[in-house]
Legacy VTK file of the C-alpha trace (Angstrom):
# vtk DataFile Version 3.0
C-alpha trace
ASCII
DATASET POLYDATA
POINTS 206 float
-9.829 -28.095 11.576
-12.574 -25.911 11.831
-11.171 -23.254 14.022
-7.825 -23.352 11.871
-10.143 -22.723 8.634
-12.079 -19.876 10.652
-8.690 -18.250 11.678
-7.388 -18.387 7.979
-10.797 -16.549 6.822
-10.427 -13.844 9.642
-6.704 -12.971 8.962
-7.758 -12.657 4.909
-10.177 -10.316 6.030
-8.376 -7.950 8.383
-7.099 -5.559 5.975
1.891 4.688 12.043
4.493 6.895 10.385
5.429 5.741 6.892
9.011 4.445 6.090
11.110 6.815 4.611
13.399 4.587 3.702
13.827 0.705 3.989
13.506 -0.819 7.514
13.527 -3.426 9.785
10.153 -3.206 11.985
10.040 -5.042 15.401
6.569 -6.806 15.409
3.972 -6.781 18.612
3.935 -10.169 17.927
7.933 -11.474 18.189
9.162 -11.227 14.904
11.067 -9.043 12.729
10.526 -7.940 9.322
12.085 -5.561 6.711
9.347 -3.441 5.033
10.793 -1.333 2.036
10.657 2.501 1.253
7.222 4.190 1.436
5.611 1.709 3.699
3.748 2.630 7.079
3.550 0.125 9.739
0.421 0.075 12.422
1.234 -1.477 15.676
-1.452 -3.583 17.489
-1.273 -0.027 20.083
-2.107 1.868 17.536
-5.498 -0.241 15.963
-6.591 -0.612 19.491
-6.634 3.691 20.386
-8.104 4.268 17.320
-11.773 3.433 17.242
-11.919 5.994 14.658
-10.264 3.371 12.339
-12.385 0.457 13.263
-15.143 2.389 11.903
-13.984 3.126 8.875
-12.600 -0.358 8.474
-16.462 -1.653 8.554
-17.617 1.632 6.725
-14.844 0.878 3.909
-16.232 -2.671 3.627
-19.798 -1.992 3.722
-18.970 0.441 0.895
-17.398 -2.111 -1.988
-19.637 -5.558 -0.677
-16.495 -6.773 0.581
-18.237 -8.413 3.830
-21.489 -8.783 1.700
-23.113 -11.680 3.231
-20.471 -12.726 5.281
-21.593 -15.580 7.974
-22.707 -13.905 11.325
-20.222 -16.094 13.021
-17.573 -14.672 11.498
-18.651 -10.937 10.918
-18.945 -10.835 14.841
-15.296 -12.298 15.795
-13.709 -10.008 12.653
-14.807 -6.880 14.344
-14.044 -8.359 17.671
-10.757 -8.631 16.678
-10.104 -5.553 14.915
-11.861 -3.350 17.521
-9.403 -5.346 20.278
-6.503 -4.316 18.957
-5.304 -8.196 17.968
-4.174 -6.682 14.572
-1.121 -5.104 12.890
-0.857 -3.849 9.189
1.423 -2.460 7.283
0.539 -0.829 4.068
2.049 0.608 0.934
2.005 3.905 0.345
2.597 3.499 -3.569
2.015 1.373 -6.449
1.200 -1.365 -6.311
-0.978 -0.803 -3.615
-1.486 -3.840 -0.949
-1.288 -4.210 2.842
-0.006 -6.972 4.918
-2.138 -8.112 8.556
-0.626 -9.877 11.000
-3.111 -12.168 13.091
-2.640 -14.654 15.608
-4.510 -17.462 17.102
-4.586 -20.979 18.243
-3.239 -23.833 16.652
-0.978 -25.992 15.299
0.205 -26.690 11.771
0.660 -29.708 10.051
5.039 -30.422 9.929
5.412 -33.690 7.598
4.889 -33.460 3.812
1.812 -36.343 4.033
0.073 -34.249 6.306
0.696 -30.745 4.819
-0.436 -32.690 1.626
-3.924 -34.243 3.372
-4.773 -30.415 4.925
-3.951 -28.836 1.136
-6.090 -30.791 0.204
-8.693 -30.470 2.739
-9.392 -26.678 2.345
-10.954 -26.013 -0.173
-13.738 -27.850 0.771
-13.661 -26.733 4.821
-13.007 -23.241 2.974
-16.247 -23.115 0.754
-18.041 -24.768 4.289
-17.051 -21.660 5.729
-18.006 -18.964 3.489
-21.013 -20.733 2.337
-19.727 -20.461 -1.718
-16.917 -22.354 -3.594
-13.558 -21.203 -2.590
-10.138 -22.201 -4.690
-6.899 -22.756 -2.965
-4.636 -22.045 -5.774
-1.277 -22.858 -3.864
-1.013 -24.846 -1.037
2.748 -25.917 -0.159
5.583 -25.477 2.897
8.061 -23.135 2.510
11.423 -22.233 4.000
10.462 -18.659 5.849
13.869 -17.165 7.204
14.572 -19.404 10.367
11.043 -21.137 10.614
9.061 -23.357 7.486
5.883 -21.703 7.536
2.465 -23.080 4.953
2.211 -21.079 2.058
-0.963 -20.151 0.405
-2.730 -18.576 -2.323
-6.552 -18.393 -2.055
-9.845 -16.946 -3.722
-10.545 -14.154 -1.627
-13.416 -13.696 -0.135
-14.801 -11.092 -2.559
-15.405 -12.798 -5.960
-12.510 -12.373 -8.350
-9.800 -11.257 -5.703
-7.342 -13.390 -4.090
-4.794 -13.286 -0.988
-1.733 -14.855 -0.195
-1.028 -16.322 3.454
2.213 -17.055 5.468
0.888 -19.003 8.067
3.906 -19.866 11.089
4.176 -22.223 14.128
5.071 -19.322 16.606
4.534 -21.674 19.509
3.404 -25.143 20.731
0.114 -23.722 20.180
0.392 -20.422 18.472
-0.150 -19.148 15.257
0.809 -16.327 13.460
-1.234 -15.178 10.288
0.654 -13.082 7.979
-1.949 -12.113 4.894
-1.399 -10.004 1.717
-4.473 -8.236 0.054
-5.069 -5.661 -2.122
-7.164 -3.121 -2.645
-10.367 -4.667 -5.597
-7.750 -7.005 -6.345
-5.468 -5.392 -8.885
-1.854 -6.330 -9.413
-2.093 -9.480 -8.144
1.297 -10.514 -9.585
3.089 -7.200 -8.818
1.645 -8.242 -5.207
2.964 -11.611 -5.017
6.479 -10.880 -6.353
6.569 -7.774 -3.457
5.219 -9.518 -0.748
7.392 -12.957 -1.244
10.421 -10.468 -1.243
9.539 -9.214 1.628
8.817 -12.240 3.683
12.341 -13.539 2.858
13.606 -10.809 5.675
11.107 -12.393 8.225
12.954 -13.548 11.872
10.961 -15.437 14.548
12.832 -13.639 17.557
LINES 2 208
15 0 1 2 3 4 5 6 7 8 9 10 11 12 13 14
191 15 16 17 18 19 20 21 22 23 24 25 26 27 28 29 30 31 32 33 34 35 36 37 38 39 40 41 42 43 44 45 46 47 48 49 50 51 52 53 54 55 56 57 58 59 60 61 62 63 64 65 66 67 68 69 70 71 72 73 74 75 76 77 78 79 80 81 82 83 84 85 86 87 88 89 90 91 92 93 94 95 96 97 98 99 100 101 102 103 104 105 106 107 108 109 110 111 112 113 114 115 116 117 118 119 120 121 122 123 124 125 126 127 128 129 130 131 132 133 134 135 136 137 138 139 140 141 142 143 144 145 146 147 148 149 150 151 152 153 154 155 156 157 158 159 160 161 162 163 164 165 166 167 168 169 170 171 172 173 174 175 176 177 178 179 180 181 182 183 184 185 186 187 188 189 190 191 192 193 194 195 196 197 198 199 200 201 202 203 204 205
């Protein structure tokens, strides 16, 4: 439980050429996706030969508090990651303005409705354990994700006041796949929500 709560925080926290139109984007990681109009997608390739961007990931974060305090534990694996190329975003070049990460690790979710309900409700507690402060898991269900059921959730972010929204999907016996909505100081939630849920109703497991 403890890892899958650590991989959860670290895909919240990992916030190309842009779209010119609508299109379906063959993911690193085995999936498909359509993103719509005036969105850019960054391959794993491209996070990875640019260092530059690392730097101003951290910089960007230092900046606004948004890894104030964070837990050495997980400040160290969260650059290790981002610096490793392990992560692809896409991001909207609009408004609302949010970006999707895609992360994955080990692990394997919960299928029957008793469990999913025992790990709901679970994390919020493992959650707060984590991030050393009271975190709210504000939906916590399973949902019907194009050809796979993947666990949908809506959590407090780790910033106060801001919250993200998680597809989380059983890529493999033990596989994971982390796809995470954010946006930037945590405006337009809703707007947010409505566009990313659209979105994820395109998603393939290949």
């Amino acid at each position: 439980m403890k890892r899958f709560v650590l991989s959860i925080i670290l895909a919240s926290m990992l916030a190309g050429m842009p779209l010119a139109r609508s299109m379906t984007v063959g993911s690193d990681f085995g999936f498909e996706i359509k993103l719509p109009a005036n969105w850019t997608a960054v391959s794993k390739n491209d996070v990875k030969s640019k260092p530059d961007m690392v730097k101003a990931t951290f910089e960007a974060a230092d900046k606004d508090k948004t890894l104030l305090d964070l837990p050495r534990e997980l400040f160290e694996k969260l650059r290790e990651k981002i610096a490793g190329g392990e992560v692809e975003y896409y991001y909207k070049n609009g408004s609302p303005s949010f970006n999707i990460s895609v992360y994955e690790d080990a692990g394997t979710l919960v299928r029957s409705g008793s469990d999913v309900k025992e790990t709901c409700g679970l994390l919020p507690g493992e959650l707060s354990s984590a991030v050393k402060r009271p975190v709210r898991v504000h939906e916590c269900r399973s949902k019907q994700l194009g050809n796979v059921e993947a666990l949908y959730l809506v959590v407090d972010a780790y910033r106060e006041g801001d919250k993200y929204i998680q597809y989380l999907v059983q890529k493999s016996p033990n596989r994971i796949l982390m796809l995470t909505a954010t946006s930037p100081g945590g405006k337009d939630f809703e707007a947010m929500k409505s566009e990313f849920d659209d979105i994820m109703k395109s998603f393939k497991l290949m």
